[in-house]
N, C-alpha and C positions, 0 to 999 in steps of 0.2 A: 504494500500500500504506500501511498505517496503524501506528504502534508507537505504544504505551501513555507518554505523561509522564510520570517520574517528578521527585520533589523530592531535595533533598540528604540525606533521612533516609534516601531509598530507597523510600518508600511513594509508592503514586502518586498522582497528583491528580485522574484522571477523567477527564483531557484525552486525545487521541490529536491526534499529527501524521501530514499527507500526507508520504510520501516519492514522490518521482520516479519513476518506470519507469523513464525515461529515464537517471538516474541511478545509479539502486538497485537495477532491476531487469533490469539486463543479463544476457546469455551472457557467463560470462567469457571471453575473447580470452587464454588463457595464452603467447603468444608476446609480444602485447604488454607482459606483465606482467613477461616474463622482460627482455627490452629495458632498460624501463625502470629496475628491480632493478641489470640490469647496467649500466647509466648511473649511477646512483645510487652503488653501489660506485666504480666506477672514478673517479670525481669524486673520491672521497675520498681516493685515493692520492695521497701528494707525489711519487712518482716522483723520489725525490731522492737515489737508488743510484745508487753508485759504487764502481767498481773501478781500481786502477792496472796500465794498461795496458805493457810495455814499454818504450816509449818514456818512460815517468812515472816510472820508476823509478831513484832515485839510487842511482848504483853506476859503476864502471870499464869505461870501454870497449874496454879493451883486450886482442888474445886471446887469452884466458885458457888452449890451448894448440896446441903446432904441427896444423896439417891433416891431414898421415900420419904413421903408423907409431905410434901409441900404440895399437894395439886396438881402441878403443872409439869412439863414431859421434863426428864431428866438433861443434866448437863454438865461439863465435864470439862469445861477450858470458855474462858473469855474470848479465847482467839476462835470460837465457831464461826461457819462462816452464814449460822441462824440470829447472830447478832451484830449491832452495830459497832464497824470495825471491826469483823470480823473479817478473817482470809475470803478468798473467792474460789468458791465452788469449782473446778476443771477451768480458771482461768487463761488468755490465750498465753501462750511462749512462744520466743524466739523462734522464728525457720523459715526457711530458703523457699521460697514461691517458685525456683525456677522449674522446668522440665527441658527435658529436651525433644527437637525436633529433626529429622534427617532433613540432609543437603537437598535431597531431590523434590521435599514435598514443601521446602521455604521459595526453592526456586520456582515449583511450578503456584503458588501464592503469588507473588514477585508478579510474574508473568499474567496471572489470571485478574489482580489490577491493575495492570497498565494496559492489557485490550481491553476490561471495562471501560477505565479513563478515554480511550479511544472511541469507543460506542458511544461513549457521552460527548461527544467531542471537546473534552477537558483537557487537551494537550495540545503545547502552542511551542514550535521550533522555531529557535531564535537563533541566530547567528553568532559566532564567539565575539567575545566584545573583554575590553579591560577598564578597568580605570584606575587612573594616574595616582590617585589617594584615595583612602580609607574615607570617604564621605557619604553619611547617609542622606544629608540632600539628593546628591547624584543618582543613588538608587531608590527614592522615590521618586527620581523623574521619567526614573526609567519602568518603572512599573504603572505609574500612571502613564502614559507611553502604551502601553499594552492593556492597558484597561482591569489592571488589577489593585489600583488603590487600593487598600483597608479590606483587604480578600483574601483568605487563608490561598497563599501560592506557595508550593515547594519548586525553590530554582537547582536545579541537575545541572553539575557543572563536569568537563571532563576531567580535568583535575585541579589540585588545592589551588585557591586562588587569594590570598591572604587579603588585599586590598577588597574584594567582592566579599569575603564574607564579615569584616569588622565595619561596613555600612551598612549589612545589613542585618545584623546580631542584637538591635536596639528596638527591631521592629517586633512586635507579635505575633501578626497576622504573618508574616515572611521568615519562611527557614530555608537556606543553603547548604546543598550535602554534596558531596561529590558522588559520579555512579558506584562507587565500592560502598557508600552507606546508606546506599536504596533499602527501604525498609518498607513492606504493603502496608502496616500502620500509616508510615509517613503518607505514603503513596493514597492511603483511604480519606486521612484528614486531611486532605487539601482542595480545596475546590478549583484548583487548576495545577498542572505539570507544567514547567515550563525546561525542556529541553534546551541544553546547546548544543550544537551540531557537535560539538566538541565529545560530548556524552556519549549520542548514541550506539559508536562502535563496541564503548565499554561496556554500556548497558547489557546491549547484545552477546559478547564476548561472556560475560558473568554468568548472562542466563541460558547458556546454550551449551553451556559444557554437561 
C-alpha cells in the first residue's frame, strides 16, 4: 500500500511510500493486542503495597480479657484485626505484576495496531526533518502544521534525535520514541502515528523477523 509524503508544513511533496502488507496490512489479532496492552500495564506497576499484618503490629500481648463469662465472643490480643488498630486480615504484599510474553505474539500485537491505525486512516508520513535546537516552540509549529495541536500524537523517529525529543518532552499530549521503542500500548493511545520516512525501514525490519 502507498500513503502520500508529506513535509513539516503539512503540504505534500509528490512522493508516496511503500508500506508493508506484511506489516500494515494485517487482520488484527485483538487477543494478541489485548496481551500485550496487559503486559505493558502491569510492567508499570511497582507492586510496592503494603499492609501490616498482625503479627507487625506494635501493641501488648497480653489478654486483654478472661475466656468466660463476660458475654461477649472471646479475645486474645489487642492486635486482632476485629479491633480498632488492629493488623489486616490477608492484607496486600509486595510483588512483581510482570509476566511474560513470546517474541512472536508482541510482534504480531505491534503489527495488528499499526494496520488498525491504517484502516483508521490515523497515520501520517512525514519526511525526515531536524532542528537546529532543543525548542519547543518549533515543534508546536510543526504539529500545528499537520493538524495535531493538543492531540494525543506518537512521533516514530528513525533514530535518536536528541534536539526533536527535548522540544518535545514538555508537551503531554506528544510522545517521541524511536522504531526500537514501538510499543501497541503507545501505538493504541495515540490518536495519530506520525511516521518519518526515516522509521519505516526499521519498523519493518523489527516486525518481520
Amino acid at each position: 500500500m502507498k500513503i502520500a509524503v508529506v513535509d513539516i508544513k503539512g503540504k505534500e511533496t509528490g512522493r508516496e511510500v511503500s508500506l508493508s502488507e506484511a506489516v500494515f496490512g494485517i487482520e488484527p489479532n485483538n487477543h494478541a493486542v489485548y496481551l500485550d496492552v496487559k503486559q505493558y500495564l502491569a510492567n508499570q506497576r511497582q507492586g510496592t503495597h503494603k499492609t501490616k499484618e498482625r503479627a507487625e503490629i506494635t501493641g501488648s500481648t497480653r489478654k486483654i480479657k478472661k475466656q468466660k463469662g463476660t458475654g461477649t465472643a472471646r479475645a486474645g490480643s489487642i492486635k486482632s484485626p476485629v479491633f480498632v488498630g488492629g493488623g489486616r486480615i490477608f492484607g496486600p504484599r509486595p510483588r512483581d505484576y510482570r509476566f511474560k510474553l513470546n517474541k512472536n505474539l508482541k510482534r504480531l500485537a505491534r503489527k495488528s495496531a499499526l494496520s488498525q491505525k491504517v484502516k483508521n486512516n490515523e497515520i501520517l508520513v512525514v519526511e525526515d526533518f531536524q532542528l537546529e535546537a532543543p525548542k519547543t516552540k518549533d515543534f508546536i509549529a510543526i504539529l500545528r502544521n499537520l493538524g495535531l495541536e493538543g492531540k494525543k500524537s506518537l512521533i516514530v523517529l528513525g533514530e535518536s534525535n536528541k534536539n526533536v525529543y527535548l522540544s518535545s518532552r514538555n508537551l503531554s499530549a506528544s510522545e517521541v520514541v524511536t522504531n526500537s521503542e514501538l510499543s501497541t500500548y503507545k501505538i493504541l493511545n495515540a490518536n495519530k502515528i506520525v511516521l518519518l520516512e526515516g522509521a519505516i525501514e526499521g519498523i519493518e525490519t523489527n516486525l518481520s523477523k
